[in-house]
C-alpha positions in Angstrom: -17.5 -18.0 -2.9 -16.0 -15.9 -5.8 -18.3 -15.2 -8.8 -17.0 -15.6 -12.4 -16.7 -12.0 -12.6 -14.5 -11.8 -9.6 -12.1 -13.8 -10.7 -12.0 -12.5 -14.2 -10.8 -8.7 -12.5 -8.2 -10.9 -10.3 -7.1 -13.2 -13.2 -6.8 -9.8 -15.1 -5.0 -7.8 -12.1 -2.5 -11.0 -11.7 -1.3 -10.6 -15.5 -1.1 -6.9 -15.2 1.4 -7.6 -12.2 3.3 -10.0 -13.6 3.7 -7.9 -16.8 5.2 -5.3 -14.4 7.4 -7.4 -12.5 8.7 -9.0 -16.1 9.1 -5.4 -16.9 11.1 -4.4 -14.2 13.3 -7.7 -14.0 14.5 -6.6 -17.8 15.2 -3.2 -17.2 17.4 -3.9 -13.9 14.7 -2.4 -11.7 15.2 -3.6 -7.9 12.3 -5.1 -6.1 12.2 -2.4 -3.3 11.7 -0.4 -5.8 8.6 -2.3 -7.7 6.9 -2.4 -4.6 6.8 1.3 -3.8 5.7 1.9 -6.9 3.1 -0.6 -6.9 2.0 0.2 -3.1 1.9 4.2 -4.3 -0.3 3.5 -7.5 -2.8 1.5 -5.1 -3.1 4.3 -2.7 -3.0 6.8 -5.2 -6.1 5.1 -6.3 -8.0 4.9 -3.0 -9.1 8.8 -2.3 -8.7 9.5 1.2 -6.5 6.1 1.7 -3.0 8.1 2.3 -4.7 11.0 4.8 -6.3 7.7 6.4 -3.0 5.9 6.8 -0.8 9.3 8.0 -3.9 9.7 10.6 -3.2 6.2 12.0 0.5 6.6 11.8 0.2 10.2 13.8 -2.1 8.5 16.2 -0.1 5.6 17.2 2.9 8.0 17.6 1.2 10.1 20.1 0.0 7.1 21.7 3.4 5.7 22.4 4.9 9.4 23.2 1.8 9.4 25.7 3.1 5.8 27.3 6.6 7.3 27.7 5.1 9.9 29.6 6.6 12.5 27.5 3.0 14.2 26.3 0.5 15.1 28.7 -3.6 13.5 28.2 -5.8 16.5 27.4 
């Protein structure tokens, strides 16, 4: 269950976005757009979320490349 608190921050975070998105409607902004914005302030805000994410992303590629038999296992 939520406390008051915790859904002040989310009430708060929700007007915030929708100020945004308002924003972006009026000055002809594309939705693609908005969201890669959005998605880059939230990671910007995480320290260590984008290396995380590129390590993931690196991983699963030599995973598959290991499947298709075109790298070796160490």
């Amino acid at each position: 269950m939520l406390d008051p608190k915790s859904k002040q921050w989310q009430s708060e975070v929700g007007d915030l976005l929708s100020a945004a998105a308002s924003l972006c409607v009026e000055h002809g902004l594309d939705v693609d757009t908005f969201l890669t914005g959005a998605w880059s302030a939230y990671v910007e805000a995480r320290p260590g979320l984008r290396e995380y994410l590129e390590d993931i992303q690196i991983r699963n590629q030599l995973e598959e490349l290991r499947k298709q038999g075109r790298l070796g296992v160490a």
